[in-house]
N, C-alpha and C positions, 0 to 999 in steps of 0.2 A: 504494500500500500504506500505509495507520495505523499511528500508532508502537505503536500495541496488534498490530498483525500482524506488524510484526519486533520487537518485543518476544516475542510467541510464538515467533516461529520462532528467535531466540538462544537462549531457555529451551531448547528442543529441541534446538537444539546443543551446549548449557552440559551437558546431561543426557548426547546421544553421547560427548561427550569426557571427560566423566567417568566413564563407564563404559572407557573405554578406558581411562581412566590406571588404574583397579582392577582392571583386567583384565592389563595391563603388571607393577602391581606384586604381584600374585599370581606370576605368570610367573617376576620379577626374586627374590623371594623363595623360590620351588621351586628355583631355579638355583644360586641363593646356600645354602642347602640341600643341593642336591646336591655342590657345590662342596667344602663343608665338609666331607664325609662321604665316604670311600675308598669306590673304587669298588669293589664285590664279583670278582673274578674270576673268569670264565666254566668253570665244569667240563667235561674233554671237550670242550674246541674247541682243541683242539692243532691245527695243520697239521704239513706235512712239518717232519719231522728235532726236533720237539716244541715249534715255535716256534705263540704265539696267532695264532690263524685272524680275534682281531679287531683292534681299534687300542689301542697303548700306551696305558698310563695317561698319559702328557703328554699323546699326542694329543687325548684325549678332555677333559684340562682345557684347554689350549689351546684347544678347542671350542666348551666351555663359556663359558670367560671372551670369547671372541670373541662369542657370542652373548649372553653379559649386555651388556655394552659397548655392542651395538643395540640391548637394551631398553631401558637407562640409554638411553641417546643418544636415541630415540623417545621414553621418558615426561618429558625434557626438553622434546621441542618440544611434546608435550599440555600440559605446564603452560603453554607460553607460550601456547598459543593458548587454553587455559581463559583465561589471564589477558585476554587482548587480546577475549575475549566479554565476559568481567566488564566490561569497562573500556565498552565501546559499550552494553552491556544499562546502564548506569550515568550515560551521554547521554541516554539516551532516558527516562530519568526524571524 
């Protein structure tokens, strides 16, 4: 393989993962958004004895920040492996 054929083929990588980390930080910023903002409570969804038929408001922030935490934590190792293309696409020049 020429260093013009993995030259291409990093580009194409340098491009997937960056599309992922804009993808991730969209994600992380709805979340973070949601976060911020009370959650509406459900009308009509009482169960028995008039308790919510869905999950507490902790639970669902608990949720939340647990599933930010794996975006944070994911679009941490996309940067490093953005970086660690950079760094080879940057040898082979």
């Amino acid at each position: 393989m020429s260093d013009q054929d993995k030259y291409d083929e990093l580009c194409a990588d340098f491009s997937d993962v960056n599309k992922s980390i804009v993808d991730l930080q969209a994600q992380i910023a709805d979340l973070t958004a949601q976060q911020a903002s009370p959650a509406p409570t459900p009308q009509g969804s009482k169960g028995k004895r008039g308790q919510s038929a869905g999950k507490s408001a902790p639970q669902v922030a608990a949720e939340v920040s647990q599933k930010l935490s794996q975006l944070k934590s994911e679009l941490g190792k996309m940067e490093m492996e953005k970086s660690q293309i950079v760094a080879r696409m940057n040898d082979l020049q």
